[in-house]
C-alpha positions in Angstrom: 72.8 82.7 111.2 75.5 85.6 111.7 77.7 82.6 113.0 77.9 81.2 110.1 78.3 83.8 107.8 80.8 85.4 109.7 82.8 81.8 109.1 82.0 81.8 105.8 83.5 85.2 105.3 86.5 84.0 107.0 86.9 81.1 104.7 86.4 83.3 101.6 89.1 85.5 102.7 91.5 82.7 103.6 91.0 81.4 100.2 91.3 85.0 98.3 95.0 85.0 100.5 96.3 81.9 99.4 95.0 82.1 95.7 96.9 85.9 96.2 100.0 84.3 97.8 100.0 81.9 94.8 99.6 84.4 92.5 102.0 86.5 93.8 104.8 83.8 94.0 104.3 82.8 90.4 104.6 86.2 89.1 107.2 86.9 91.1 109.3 83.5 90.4 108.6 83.8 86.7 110.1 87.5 86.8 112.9 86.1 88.8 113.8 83.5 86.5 113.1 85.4 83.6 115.9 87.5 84.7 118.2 85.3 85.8 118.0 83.6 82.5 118.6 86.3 80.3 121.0 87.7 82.0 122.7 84.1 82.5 122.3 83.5 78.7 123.7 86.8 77.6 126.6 87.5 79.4 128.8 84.2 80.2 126.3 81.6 79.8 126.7 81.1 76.0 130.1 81.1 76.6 129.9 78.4 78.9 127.6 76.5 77.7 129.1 76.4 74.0 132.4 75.0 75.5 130.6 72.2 77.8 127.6 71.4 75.6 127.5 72.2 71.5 124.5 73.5 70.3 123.0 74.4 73.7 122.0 78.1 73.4 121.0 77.4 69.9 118.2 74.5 71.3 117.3 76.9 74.1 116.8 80.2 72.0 
């Protein structure tokens, strides 16, 4: 009887890490990229973009 709800605890707090890793990672990503993007968009990647590709920046934003 304690067996098995010390396994069951162990399995609920497995599961609360890796929903918290995945959390975490998307958060983090997202933020990342959200960054990257804007600052990528801002600075020279309109620039960039405009000479390779017409219209880009205007489809993205």
């Amino acid at each position: 009887m304690i067996y098995s709800s010390l396994l069951r605890e162990k399995n609920d707090r497995r599961k609360i890490q890796i929903f918290f890793k995945k959390f975490v990672l998307k958060n983090f990503f997202r933020r990342f990229f959200k960054k990257f993007f804007n600052f990528f968009l801002k600075k020279d990647g309109k620039k960039f973009f405009s000479k390779k590709i017409p219209n880009f920046s205007q489809k993205i934003l």
